[in-house]
N, C-alpha and C positions, 0 to 999 in steps of 0.2 A: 504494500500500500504506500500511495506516495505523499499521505498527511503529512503537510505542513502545520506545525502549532502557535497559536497567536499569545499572548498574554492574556489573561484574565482584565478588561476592562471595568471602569467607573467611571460614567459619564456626568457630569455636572447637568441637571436639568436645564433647558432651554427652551422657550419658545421659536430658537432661530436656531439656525445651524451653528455647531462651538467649532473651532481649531480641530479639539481632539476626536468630534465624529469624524470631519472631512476626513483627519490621517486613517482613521479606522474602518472606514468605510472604500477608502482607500487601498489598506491592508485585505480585506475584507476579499477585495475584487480579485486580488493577487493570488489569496489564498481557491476562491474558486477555480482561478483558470489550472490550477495545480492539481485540483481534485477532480477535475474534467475526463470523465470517461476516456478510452483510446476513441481517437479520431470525433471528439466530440470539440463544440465549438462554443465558446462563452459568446451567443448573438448580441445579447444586449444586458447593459447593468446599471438600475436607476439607486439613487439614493434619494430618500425620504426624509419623514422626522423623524429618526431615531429606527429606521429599518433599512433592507434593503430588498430589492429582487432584481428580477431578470429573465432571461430566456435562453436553454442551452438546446442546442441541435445537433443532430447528429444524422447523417444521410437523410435528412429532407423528414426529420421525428422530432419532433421538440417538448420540452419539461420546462415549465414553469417553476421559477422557485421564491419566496420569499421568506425571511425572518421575520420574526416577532418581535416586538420591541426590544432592542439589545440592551437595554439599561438594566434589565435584571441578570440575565441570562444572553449573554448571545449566541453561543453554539450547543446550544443542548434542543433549541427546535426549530426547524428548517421545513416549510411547508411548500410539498413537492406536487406535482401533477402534470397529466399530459396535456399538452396542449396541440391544436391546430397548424398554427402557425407562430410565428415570435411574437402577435400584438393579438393571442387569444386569453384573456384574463380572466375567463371563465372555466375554458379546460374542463377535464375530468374531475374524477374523483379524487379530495383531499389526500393524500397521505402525507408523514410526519418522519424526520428522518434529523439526525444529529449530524458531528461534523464527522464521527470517526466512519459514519457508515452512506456518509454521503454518496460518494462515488460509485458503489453497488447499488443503492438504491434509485440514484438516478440512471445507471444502466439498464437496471429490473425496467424501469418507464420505459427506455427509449425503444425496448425492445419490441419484436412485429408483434406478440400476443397480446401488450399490452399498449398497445395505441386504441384511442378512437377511430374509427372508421367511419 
């Protein structure tokens, strides 16, 4: 497995964006493209207030992912699903997946039995 491990953050609350999201969200992105299935591709990566998501593809299959507010917790829940295309926000069915087991579970998605059709 090719986990890359971040530090344990503590975000100072804000109504706007601080310093330390941007670097972390920053990190954040770095840390997906490393967990990135073979031949899968990080399409797109928004930052939020205090979350992030994205769109990962892989031969024309894509996985929606986003975090939950990272001020508590930020790698212990990572909300995964298929999706249509890179700009489908709606997608499949929810599922939940951490950082150590990201990479498999986003594979499990990408795969043909488990696409929308």
């Amino acid at each position: 497995m090719k986990t890359k491990t971040m530090p344990h953050h503590y975000f100072e609350s804000s109504s706007g964006l601080t310093e330390e999201f941007a670097a972390f969200s920053k990190a954040l992105k770095s840390l997906i493209k490393n967990l990135l299935p073979q031949d899968a591709n990080l399409v797109s990566f928004s930052r939020g207030h205090f979350y992030c998501s994205g769109f990962i593809e892989k031969h024309g299959k894509f996985v929606y992912f986003s975090t939950s507010d990272v001020r508590p917790t930020w790698n212990q829940s990572f909300l995964i699903r298929t999706a249509s295309d890179g700009k489908d926000y709606r997608g499949g069915a929810n599922n939940y997946t951490d950082v150590e087991h990201f990479t498999s579970r986003v594979d499990l998605l990408l795969s043909k039995e488990h696409q929308r059709v």
